[in-house]
N, C-alpha and C positions, 0 to 999 in steps of 0.2 A: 570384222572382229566383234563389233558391239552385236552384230546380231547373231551371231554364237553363244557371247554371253547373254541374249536373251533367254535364248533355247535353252541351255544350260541352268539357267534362272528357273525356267518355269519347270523341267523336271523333276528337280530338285523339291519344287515348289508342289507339285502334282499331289505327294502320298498328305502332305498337309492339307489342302483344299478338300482333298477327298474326306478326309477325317472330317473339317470342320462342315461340311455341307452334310455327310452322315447324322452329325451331332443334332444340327439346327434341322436337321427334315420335320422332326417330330414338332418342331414348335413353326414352321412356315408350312403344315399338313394343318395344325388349330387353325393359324391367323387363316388361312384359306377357309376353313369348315367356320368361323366367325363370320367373314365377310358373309359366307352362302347363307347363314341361316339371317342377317339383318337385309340384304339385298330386296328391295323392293319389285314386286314382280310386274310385265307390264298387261295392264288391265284392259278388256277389249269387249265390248259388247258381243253376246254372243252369236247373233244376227250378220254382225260384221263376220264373224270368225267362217259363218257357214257358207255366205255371200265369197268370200275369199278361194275358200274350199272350191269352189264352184269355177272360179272366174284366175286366181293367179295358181299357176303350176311351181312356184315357190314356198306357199304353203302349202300345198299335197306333200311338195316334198319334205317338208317339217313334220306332218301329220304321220309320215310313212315312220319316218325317224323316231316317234313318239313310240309306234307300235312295235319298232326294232329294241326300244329303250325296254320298256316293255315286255317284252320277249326276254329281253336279258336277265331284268329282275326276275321275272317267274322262274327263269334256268336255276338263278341261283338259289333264289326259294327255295326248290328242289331239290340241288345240292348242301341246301342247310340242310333240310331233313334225313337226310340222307345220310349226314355227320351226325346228328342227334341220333337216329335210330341206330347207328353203329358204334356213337359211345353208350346207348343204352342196353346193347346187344350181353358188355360184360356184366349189367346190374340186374340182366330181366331172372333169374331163375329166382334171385334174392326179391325181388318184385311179386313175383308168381308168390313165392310163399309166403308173403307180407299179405298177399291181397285173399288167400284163402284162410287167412285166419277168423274168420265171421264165421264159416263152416266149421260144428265139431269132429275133430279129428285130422282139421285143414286141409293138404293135399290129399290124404291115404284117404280122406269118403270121398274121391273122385275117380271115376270109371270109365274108360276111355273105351270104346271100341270098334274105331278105325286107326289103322297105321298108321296115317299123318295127323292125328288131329291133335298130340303132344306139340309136334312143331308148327302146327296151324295158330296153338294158343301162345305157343313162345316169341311167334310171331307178331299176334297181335299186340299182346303185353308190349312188346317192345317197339313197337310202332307208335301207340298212346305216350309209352315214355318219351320216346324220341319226338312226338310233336310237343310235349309240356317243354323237353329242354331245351328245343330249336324256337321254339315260339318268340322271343325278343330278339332273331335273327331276322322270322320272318314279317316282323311287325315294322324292323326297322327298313326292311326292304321296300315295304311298301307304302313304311311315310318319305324314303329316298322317291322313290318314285314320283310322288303324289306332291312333294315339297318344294320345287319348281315354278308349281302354279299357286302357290299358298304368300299371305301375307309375313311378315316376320314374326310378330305374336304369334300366329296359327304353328309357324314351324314351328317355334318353342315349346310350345303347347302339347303338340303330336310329339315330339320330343320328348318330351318330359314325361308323357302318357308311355312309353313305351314297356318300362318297366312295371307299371303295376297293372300291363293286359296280360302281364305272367300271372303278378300274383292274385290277379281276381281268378284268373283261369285254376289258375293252385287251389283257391278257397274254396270253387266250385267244387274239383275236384272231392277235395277235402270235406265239404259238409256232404255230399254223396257217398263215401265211403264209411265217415264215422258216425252220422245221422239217417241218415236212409236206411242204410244195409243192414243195421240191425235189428230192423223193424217192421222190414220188407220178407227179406228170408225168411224168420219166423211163419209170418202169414203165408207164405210163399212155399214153404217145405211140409206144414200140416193143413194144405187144406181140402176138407172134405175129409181129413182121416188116412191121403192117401199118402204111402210111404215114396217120395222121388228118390230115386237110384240119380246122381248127380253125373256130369259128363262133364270133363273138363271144357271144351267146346261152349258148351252151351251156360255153364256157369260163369265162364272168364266174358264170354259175347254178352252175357247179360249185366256184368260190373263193368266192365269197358265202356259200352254203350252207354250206360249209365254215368259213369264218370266224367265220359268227353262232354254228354249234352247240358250235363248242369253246369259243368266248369263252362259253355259255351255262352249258358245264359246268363251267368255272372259277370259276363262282359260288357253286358249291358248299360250300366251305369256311365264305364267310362268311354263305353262309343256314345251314347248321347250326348255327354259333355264333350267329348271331340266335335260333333258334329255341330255342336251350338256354337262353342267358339270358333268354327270354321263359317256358319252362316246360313247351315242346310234346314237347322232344329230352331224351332222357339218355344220358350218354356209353357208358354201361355197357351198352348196347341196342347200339352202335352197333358196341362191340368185339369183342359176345358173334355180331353175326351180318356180319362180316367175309367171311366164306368164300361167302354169300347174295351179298355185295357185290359181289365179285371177278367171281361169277357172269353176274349180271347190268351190269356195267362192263362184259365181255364181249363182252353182248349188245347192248350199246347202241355199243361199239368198233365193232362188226361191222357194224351200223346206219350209224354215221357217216363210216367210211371210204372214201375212193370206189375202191381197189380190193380185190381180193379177197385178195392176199398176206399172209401174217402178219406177213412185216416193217414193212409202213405199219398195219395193223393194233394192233401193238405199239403205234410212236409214238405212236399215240393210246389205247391201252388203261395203257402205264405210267403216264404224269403224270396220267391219271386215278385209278388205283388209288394213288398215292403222293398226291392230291387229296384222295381218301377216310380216308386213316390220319391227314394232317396235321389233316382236319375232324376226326376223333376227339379232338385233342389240341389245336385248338379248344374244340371241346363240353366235354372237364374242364377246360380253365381258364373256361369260362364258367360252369360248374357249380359251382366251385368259389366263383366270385365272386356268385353267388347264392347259394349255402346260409351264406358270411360276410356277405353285407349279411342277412340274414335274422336272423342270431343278435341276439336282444336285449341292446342294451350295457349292462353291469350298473351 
């Protein structure tokens, strides 16, 4: 009889427990993702690690697990963008004509002719979209990844970074678009006198291109400072070979520029070079805030 009335008890008792564990998931998913990120990771000379590799078949098989871990992130990587490019799919046409307005007359001066090359460019457009708005999907995946082997500052850090490797990417974007493009075109549409018949193709390939590489190097700043306060970067490397920098900014100016004049050249060679000193001045305050969480509190 009493253990009837258990049974009876806990039935009873079931649509409740479900409720309250639904409730508290959301706050026993934090306490868990708190513990993860203060957890101190265990630190192993790297020598050991390879020595290991070599000799216990318990760490191969951690090593394997890494690359399966691994694998899993980059799937969903994929599948982020995938969702990005498909909620960008209903915004690109609005995109497309946002982005031809630098051209007079915007869409109607663009000439098309091959069959697919309308949906070659609705493609791309929407693909650029879909990596800007998948980007703090994929960023987070790969500090999941990478977070593991990091100190608890370091996760916080890559944490906290995640959001503005959107919006340095956005800025980039964005000074390529409203800075560049009307300044480039111009030189770009009259030169030598000759008149270019424009192609969708080849005008969206050229603002795209355009668009992802500056936005790429705008990321700059805050991957240095990740990489300082993880322990890769020192500021003092970074100040001593400035001149190395400037060099190759340059070179890479002259790479991403789509004409050959030094004036559009510049526009993209300054706020890269002023990109580089400001990452400098990043890296010491990230240096600086590692070598004080380091000092033992007496």
């Amino acid at each position: 009889m009493h253990s009837l009335g258990l049974k009876v008890g806990r039935v009873i008792a079931a649509p409740f427990v479900l409720i309250i564990r639904l409730l508290t998931f959301p706050l026993r998913l934090l306490s868990r993702f708190i513990r993860f990120l203060n957890t101190e990771p265990e630190e192993r000379p790297l020598s050991d690690v390879f020595a290991d590799l070599v000799s216990n078949a318990k760490v191969r098989a951690q090593m394997w697990e890494q690359v399966e871990a691994l694998r899993s992130h980059l799937l969903r990587i994929v599948l982020g963008l995938a969702v990005g490019v498909g909620i960008s799919l209903y915004f690109t046409s609005q995109i497309i004509e946002y982005l031809a307005r630098p051209l007079e007359g915007g869409l109607s001066a663009l000439r098309a002719i091959e069959v697919t090359e309308s949906v070659g460019v609705f493609m791309r457009v929407a693909m650029l979209s879909g990596v800007a708005l998948a980007l703090p999907y994929v960023v987070f995946e790969l500090w999941w990844f990478a977070a593991p082997g990091l100190r608890p500052r370091e996760r916080k850090i890559g944490l906290v970074g995640i959001p503005f490797a959107s919006i340095f990417f956005l800025a980039g974007m964005a000074f390529a678009y409203f800075v560049m493009l009307p300044t480039a075109l111009p030189f770009l549409l009259s030169f030598m006198g000759i008149e270019a018949q424009l192609r969708p193709n080849s005008y969206f390939g050229f603002v795209t291109g355009l668009m992802f590489w500056i936005g790429a190097a705008f990321e700059f700043p805050l991957l240095v400072y990740l990489l300082t306060a993880i322990g890769f970067v020192k500021p003092r490397s970074l100040a001593q070979q400035w001149r190395l920098a400037v060099v190759m900014i340059a070179v890479a100016s002259a790479a991403i520029t789509p004409t050959v004049d030094p004036v559009n050249m510049a526009l993209v060679m300054a706020p890269m070079t002023l990109l580089y000193f400001l990452s400098i001045l990043l890296s010491y305050a990230a240096y600086a805030g590692r070598r004080k969480s380091s000092v033992p509190v007496a």
